[in-house]
N, C-alpha and C positions, 0 to 999 in steps of 0.2 A: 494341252499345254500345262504343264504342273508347274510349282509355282519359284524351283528354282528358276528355272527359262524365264518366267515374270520378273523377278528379281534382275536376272542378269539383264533382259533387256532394260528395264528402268535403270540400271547403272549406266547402261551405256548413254541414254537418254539425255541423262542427266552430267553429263561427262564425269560419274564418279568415279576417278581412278586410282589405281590401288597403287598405295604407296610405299615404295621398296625403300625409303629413306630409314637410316637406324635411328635409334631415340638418343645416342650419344648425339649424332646430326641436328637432331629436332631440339633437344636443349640447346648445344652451340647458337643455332638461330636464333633461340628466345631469350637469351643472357645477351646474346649480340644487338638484337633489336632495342633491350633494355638498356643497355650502355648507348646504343646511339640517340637515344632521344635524351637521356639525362646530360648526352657532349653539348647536344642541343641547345635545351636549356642554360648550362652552366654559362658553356662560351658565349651565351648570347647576353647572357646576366655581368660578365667581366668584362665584355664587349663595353655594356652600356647598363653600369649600375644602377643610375636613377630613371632608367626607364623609358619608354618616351609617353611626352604628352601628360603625365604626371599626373593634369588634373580630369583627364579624361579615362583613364584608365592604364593601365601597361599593359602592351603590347610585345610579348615576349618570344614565342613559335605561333606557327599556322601549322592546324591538325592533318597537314595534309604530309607532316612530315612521319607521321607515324606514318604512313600507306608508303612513304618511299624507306624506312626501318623494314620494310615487309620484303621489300625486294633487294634492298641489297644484305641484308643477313640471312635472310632463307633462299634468295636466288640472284647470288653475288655474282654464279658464271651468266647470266641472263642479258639477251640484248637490251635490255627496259633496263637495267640498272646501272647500266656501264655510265661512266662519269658525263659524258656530252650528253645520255640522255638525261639524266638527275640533272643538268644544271640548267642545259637549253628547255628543256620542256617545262622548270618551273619559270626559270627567268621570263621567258618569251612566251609562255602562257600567264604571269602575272599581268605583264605589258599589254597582253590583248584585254585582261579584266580589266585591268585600270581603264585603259583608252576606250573602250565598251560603258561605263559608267560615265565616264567625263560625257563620253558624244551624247549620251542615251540615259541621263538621270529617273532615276524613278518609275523604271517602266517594267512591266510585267514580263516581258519577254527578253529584255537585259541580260537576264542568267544565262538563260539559255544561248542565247548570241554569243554569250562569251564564251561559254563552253565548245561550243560547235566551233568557233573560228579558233579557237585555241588548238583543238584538237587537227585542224587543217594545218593551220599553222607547225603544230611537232613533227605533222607527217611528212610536211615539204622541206623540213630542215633537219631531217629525220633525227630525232631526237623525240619519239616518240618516249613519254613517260605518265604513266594513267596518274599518279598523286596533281602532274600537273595542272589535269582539269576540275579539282577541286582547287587549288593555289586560285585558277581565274575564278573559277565559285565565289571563294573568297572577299575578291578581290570587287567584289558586287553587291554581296549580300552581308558583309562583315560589318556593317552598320558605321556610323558617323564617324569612330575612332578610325579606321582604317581609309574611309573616303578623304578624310582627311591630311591623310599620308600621301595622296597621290599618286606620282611617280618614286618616289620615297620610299614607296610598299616595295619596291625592288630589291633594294640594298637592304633594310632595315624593316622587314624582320627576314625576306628572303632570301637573299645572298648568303646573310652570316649564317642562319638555319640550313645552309647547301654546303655551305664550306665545314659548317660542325660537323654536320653528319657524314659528308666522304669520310673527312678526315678518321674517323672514327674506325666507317668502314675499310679504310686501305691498314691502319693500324689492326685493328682486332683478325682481321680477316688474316693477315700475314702470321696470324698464329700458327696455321695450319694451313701445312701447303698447297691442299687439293682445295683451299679456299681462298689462293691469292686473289685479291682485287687490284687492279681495273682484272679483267680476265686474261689480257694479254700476260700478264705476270705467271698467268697459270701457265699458259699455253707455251711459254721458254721453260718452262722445268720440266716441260713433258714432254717435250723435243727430243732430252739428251736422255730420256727413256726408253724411247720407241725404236722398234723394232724393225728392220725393211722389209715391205710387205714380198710376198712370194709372187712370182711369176705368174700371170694371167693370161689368158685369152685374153679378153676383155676389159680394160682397165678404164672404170669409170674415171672421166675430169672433172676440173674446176669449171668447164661452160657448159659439161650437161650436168652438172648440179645446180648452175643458177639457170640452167633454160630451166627444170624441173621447178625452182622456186619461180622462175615467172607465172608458169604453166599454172603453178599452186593460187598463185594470185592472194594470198591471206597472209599476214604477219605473222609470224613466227618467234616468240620470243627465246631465242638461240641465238648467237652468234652465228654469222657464218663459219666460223675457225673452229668453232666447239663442235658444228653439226657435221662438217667435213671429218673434224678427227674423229668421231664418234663415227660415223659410216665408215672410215678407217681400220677402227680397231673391230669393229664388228666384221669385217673381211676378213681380217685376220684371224680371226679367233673359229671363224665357220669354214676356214682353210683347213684347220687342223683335223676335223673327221668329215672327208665327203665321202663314205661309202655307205649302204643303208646297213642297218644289223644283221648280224648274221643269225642270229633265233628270236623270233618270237615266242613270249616267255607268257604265261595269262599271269596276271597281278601286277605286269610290270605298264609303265609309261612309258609314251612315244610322242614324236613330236616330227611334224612336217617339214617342220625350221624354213616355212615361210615368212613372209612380212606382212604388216600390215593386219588387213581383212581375214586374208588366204591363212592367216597362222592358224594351226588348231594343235592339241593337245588329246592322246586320246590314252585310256587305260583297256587292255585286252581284259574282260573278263572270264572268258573260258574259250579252249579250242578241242577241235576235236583229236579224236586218238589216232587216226587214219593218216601217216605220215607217209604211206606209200602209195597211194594214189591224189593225187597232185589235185586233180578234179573235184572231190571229195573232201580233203585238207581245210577245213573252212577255222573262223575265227570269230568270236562275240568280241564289241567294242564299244567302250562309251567313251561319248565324246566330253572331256574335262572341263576344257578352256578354250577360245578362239573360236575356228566357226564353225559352227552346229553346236554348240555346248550344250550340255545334259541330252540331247539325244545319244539316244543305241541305235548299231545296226550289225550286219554278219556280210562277211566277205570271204575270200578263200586266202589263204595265209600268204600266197605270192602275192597277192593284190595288197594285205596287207604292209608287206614286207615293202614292196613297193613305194607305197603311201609315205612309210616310215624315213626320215631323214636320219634320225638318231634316237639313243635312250634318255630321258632324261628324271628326273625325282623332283617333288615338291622341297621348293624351300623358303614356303610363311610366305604370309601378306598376297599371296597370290603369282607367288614367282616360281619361274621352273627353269633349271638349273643341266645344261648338258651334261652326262656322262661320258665323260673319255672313255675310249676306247682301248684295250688294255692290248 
């Protein structure tokens, strides 16, 4: 086992995956994130100048509004950041902090109560949104100034800290189209885009795709409408070359154009000269990316050819890239 294979397995391990986002994108995120926590701030400061509580301290954001900055400006199409979840999952995960404290003053295992019924709580109102389980955190452990808010903690400082930050995010995000917010805004512009898929055999639906997410049983933070059009446009686009290639080239890339597991990546590196006996015909192969990666093995060039879906070339960050077919 040498020590790329080591590698690759511990990324998988560890779910470290490779990320095909450009760095114009990744700034967009982090200018976006920074404007929403200062809309935060500001609105929450003209809201209510003098503060509350004045001689206890001022009470202005909860830090859990930077964790919800994370999700709606780096993953604004996201099911976690869509508006009912930002608002249900802080609101109604503050509700459970407070009323967790009130029942249960002073007790060691408080937090955690409120965290764990909070988080019951988003799933059954689905309005799942992870900053919320820090909101009920908060809303426990936030010391005298906040227990002192009560049901208070709602409105002021959580409501207005939900309503600065959408707001922020449905403004900056409409800068740029393929980042409209809520999501459904995206998903009307890419309507009068789309193409009508080609004639099928087999045409997956809308109820063997949620039998498939029942089947999955785990949360998914996608949209259903994002994850359907995305299997969508991936149909379409693997419609366009289904024949395998016609030469096997040594130096070049192939690729299974499986899913999943089953995907692999493999580069020819030598074949033999013998194109006239079929039996004979063999080829050296490593494996690049997906499954077996960094292994080599030799097969006969039909078998090869076979294997082969299409050609395809690297392009960065760990992405590969079909070659149309001319």
């Amino acid at each position: 086992m040498n020590i790329k294979h080591i590698l690759h397995e511990l990324r998988l391990l560890f779910g470290f995956e490779r990320n095909t986002t450009s760095h114009g994108e990744k700034w967009i995120s982090a200018i976006g994130a920074m404007l929403g926590i200062l809309s935060v701030y500001w609105i929450t400061r003209w809201q209510f100048p003098h503060g509350f509580m004045e001689n206890a301290g001022t009470l202005v954001m909860v830090t859990s509004m930077g964790a919800s900055a994370v999700l709606l400006f780096a993953v604004p199409q996201g099911a976690l950041s869509q508006p009912w979840a930002v608002i249900g999952g802080h609101l109604l995960s503050a509700f459970v902090g407070v009323s967790c404290q009130k029942l249960f003053p002073d007790q060691t295992w408080t937090p955690a109560l409120a965290v764990g019924l909070a988080v019951g709580v988003m799933h059954y109102t689905r309005c799942i949104h992870p900053p919320g389980g820090a909101t009920s955190l908060a809303a426990v452990i936030g010391g005298s100034e906040v227990h002192l808010l009560g049901y208070h903690y709602l409105i002021m400082p959580i409501l207005v800290n939900v309503i600065a930050i959408l707001l922020m995010a449905v403004l900056f995000n409409a800068l740029f189209d393929w980042r409209r917010y809520p999501a459904h805004l995206h998903k009307r512009i890419r309507q009068s885009k789309q193409t009508q898929p080609a004639e099928r055999q087999f045409e997956l639906t809308q109820e063997d795709f949620a039998a498939a997410m029942q089947q999955l049983n785990s949360y998914v933070d996608i949209t259903a409408e994002n994850l359907t059009e995305l299997l969508e446009l991936a149909k379409q686009h693997a419609e366009k070359n289904i024949t395998h290639p016609a030469d096997i080239i040594p130096g070049n890339f192939y690729s299974n154009g499986k899913l999943g597991k089953l995907w692999s990546v493999r580069q020819v590196l030598d074949g033999s000269d013998d194109g006239v006996i079929p039996e004979k015909d063999r080829v050296i192969y490593k494996v690049l990316a997906g499954d077996g990666a960094y292994q080599t093995g030799i097969c006969l060039r039909s078998e090869f050819r076979q294997w082969a879906r299409f050609e395809v070339k690297p392009q960065g960050n760990g992405r590969w890239v079909k070659i149309e077919a001319e």
